[in-house]
TORBA-399313 format. One line per field, with one value per residue (C-alpha): residue number from 1; x, y, z. Coordinates in steps of 0.05 Angstrom, whole numbers, plus 32768, in hexadecimal, padded with zeros to 4 digits. Layout:
i: NUM; ... .
xx: X; ... .
yy: Y; ... .
zz: Z; ... .
This chain:
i: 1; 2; 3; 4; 5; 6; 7; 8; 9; 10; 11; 12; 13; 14; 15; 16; 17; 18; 19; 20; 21; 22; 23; 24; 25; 26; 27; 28; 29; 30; 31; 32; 33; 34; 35; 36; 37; 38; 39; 40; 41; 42; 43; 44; 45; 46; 47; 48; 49; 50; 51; 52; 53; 54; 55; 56; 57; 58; 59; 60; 61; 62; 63; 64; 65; 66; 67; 68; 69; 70; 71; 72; 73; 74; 75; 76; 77; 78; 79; 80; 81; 82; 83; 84; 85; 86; 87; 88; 89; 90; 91; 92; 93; 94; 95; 96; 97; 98; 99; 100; 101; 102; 103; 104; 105; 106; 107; 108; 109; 110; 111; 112; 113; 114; 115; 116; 117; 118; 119; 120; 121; 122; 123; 124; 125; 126; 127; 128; 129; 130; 131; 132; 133; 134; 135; 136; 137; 138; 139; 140; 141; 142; 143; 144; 145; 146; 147; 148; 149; 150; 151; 152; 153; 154; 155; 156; 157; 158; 159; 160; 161; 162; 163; 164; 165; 166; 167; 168; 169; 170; 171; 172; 173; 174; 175; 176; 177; 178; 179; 180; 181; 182; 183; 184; 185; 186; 187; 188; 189; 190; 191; 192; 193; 194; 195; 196; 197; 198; 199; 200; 201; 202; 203; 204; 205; 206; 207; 208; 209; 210; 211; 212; 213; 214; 215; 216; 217; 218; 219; 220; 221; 222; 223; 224; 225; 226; 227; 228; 229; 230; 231; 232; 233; 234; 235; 236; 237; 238; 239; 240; 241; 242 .
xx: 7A45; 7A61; 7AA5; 7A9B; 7A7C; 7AB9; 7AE8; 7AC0; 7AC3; 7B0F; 7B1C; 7AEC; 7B1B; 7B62; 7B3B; 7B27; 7B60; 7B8E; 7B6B; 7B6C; 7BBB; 7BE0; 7C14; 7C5B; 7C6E; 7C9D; 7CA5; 7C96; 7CCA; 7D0B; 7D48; 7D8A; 7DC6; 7DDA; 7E1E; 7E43; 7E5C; 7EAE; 7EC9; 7E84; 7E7B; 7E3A; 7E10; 7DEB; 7DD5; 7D81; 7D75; 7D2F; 7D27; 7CE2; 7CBE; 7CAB; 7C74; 7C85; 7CCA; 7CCD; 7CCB; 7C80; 7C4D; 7C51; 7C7C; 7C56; 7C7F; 7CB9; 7CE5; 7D2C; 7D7C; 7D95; 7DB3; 7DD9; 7E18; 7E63; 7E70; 7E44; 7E57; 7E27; 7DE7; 7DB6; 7D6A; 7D2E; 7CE4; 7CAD; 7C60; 7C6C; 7C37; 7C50; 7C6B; 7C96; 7CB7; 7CEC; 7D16; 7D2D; 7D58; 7D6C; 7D88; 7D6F; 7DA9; 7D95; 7D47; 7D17; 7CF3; 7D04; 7D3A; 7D6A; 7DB5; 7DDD; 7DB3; 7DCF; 7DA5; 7DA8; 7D72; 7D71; 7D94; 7DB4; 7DCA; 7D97; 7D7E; 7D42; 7D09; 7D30; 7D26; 7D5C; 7D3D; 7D04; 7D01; 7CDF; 7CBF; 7C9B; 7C67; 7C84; 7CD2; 7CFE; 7D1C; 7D63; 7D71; 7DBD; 7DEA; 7DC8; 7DFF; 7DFD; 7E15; 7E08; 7DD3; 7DE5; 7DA4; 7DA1; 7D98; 7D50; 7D29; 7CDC; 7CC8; 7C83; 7C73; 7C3A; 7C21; 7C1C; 7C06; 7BCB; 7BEF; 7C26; 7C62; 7C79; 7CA3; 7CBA; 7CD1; 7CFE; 7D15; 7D5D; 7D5C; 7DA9; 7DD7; 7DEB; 7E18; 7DE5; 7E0B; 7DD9; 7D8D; 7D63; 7D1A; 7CF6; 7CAD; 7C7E; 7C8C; 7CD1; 7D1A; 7D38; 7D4D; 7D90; 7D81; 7DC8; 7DAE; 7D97; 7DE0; 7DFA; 7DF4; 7DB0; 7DA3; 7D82; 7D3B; 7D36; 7D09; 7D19; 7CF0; 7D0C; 7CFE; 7CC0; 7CC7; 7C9E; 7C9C; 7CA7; 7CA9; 7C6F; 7C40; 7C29; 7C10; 7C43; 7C34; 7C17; 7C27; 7C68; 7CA4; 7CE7; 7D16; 7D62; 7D86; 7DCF; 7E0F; 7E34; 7E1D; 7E56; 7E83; 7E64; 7E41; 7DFB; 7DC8; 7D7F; 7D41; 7CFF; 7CC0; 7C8A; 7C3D; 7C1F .
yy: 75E1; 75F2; 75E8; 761C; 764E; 7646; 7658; 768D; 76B1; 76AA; 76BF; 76FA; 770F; 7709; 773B; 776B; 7760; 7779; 77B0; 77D1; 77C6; 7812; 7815; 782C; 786A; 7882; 78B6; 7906; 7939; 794F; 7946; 7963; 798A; 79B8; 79D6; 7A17; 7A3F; 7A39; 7A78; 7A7F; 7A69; 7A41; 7A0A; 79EB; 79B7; 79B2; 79E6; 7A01; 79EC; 7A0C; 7A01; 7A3B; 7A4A; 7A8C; 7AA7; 7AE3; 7AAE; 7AD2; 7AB8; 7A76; 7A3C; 79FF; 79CD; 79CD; 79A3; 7996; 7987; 7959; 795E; 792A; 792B; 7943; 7976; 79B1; 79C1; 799D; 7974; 794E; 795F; 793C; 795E; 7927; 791D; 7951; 7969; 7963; 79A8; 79E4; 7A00; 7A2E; 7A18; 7A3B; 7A1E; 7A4E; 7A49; 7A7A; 7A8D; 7ABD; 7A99; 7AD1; 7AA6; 7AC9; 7AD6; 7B0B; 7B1D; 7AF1; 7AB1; 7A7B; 7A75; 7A58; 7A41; 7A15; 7A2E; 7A71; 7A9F; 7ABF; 7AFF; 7B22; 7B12; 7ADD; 7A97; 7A7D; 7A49; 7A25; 79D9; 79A4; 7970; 792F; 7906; 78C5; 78EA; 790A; 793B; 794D; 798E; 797C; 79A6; 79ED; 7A1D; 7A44; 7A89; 7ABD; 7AF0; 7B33; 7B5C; 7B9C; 7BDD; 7BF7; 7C36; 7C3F; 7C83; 7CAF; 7CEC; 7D11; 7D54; 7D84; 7DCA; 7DC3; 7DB2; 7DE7; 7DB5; 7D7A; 7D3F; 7D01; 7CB9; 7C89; 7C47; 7C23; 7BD3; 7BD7; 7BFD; 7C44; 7C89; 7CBB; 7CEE; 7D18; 7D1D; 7D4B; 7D56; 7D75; 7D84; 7D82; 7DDD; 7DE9; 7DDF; 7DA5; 7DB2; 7D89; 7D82; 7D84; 7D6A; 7D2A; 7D0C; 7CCF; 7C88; 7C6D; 7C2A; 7BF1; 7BE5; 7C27; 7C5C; 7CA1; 7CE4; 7D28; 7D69; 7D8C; 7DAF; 7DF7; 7E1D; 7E64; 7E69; 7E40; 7E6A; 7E41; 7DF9; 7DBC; 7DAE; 7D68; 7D3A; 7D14; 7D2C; 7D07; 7CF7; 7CE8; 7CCA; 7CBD; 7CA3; 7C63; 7C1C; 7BE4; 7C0D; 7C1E; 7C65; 7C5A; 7C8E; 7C7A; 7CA1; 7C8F; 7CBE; 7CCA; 7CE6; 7D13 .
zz: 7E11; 7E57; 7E3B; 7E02; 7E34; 7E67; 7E25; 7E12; 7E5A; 7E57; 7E18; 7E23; 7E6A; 7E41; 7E13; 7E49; 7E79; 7E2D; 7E23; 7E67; 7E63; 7E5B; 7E2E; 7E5E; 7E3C; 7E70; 7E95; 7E74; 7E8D; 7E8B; 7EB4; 7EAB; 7ED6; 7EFA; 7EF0; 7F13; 7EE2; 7EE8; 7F16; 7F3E; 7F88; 7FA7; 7FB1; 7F76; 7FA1; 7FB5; 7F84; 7F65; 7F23; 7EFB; 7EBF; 7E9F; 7E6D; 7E56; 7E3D; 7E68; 7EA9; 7EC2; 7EEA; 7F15; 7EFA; 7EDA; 7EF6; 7F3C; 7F4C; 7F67; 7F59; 7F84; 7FCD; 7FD1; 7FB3; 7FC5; 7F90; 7FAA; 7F53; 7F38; 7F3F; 7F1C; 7F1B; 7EF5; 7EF6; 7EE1; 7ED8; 7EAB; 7E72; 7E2D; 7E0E; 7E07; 7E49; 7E59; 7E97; 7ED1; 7F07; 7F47; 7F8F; 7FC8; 7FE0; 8013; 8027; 8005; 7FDC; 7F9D; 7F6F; 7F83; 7F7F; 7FA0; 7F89; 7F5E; 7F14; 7ED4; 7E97; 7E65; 7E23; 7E36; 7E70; 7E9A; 7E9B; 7EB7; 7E81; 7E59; 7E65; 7E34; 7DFB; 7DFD; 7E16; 7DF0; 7E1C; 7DF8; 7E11; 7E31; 7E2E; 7E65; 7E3A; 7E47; 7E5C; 7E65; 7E8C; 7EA8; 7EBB; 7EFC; 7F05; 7F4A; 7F31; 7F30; 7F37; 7F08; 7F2B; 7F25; 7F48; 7F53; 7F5F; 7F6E; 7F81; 7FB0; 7FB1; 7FF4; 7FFC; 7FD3; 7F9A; 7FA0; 7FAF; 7FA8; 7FBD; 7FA5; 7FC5; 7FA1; 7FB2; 7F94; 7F94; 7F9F; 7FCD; 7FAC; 7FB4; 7F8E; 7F76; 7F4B; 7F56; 7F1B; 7F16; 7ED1; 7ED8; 7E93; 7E7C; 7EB5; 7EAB; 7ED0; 7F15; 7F35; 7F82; 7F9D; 7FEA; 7FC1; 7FCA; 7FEE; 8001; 7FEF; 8016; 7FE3; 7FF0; 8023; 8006; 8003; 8006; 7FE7; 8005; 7FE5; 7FA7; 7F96; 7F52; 7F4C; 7F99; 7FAD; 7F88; 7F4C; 7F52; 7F39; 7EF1; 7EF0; 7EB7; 7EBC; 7EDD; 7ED4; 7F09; 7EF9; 7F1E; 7F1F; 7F46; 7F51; 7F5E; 7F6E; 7F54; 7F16; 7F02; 7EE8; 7ECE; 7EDB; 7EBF; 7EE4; 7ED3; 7F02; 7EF6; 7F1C .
């Protein structure tokens, strides 16, 4: 009878002692990388690499991690991202080149399955429970940050003029400034010329209708703005409510 109740109690522990064993699945992630894209200059080495959840690249990444920085070719390194949750991701890799802490001309960046672009986050990434997917080889290009303006306007002289500020993310020469108001013809500001510093913001002089005797119609006016940016003209169109 002892002997029966000592086999039992063992038999009873290989039982339990199975059936708390996990199953290795492996690690969930993906690895891949890094590659500069032939003719470009930089560092690919202890780069960001983000998981994304959205296409357009908004909001916080899901998942960080980093390429290598070990390594002798500064070309090219290897990254892997684990502990990752099973899904669809869009991947981001990117190297501050000038410290900000976000993405902006001058940095190194690349995603998975296409060539960036502000709001585009290349093709979506497949990643399987238990699987480091393979993102393979990610190219790296410098980013060249489109020109963009932000504009407002204020009111003065009880609402008889007005003036307007307007900020370039890139170094310009403005060549042509023009203002149309909701009901009057478009007015070209000829002192509005020059170099425009990126980042700086500007203020115009005030503007009056009909001599400073009726109020500025409020609505939306439209600034144009126009005039040459590395080299190359552009034409930019940014409206403004009053």
């Amino acid at each position: 009878m002892l002997k029966k109740l000592v086999t039992l109690v063992f038999t009873a522990a290989v039982i339990v002692g199975l059936a708390s064993c996990d199953v290795f699945r492996g690690d969930t992630g993906v690895k891949g990388k890094l590659i500069l894209e032939p003719g470009q200059t930089g560092d690919v080495r202890n780069a960001r690499v983000e998981l994304y959840q959205k296409s357009d690249l908004t909001g916080n990444p899901l998942k960080v991690g980093q390429s290598k920085s070990d390594g002798l070719d500064a070309s090219e390194a290897e990254f892997e991202i684990k502990d990752v949750l099973s899904g669809y991701y869009y991947l981001r890799a990117w190297k501050d080149m000038d410290n900000d802490g976000k993405l902006s001309g001058g940095d190194l960046v690349g995603v998975y399955g296409g060539t960036y672009t502000p709001g585009k986050g290349g093709t979506q990434l497949t990643i399987e429970d238990g699987k480091m997917a393979n993102a393979g080889n990610i190219s790296m290009k410098i980013f060249v940050e489109p020109l963009a303006v932000t504009a407002s306007g204020s009111l003065g002289d009880a609402g008889r003029s007005v003036t307007y500020t307007y900020t370039f993310n890139l170094d310009v020469t403005l060549s042509t400034f023009s203002i149309t108001m909701p009901g009057i013809n478009t007015y070209t500001d000829s002192d509005e010329q020059g170099s425009r510093t990126g980042g700086k913001s500007y203020t115009t002089q005030k503007y009056v209708v009909n001599g400073g005797v009726a109020n500025i119609p409020k609505g939306t006016h439209t600034l144009r703005l126009q005039g040459t940016c590395n080299g190359k003209a552009f034409d930019k169109t940014v409206q403004v409510t009053i």
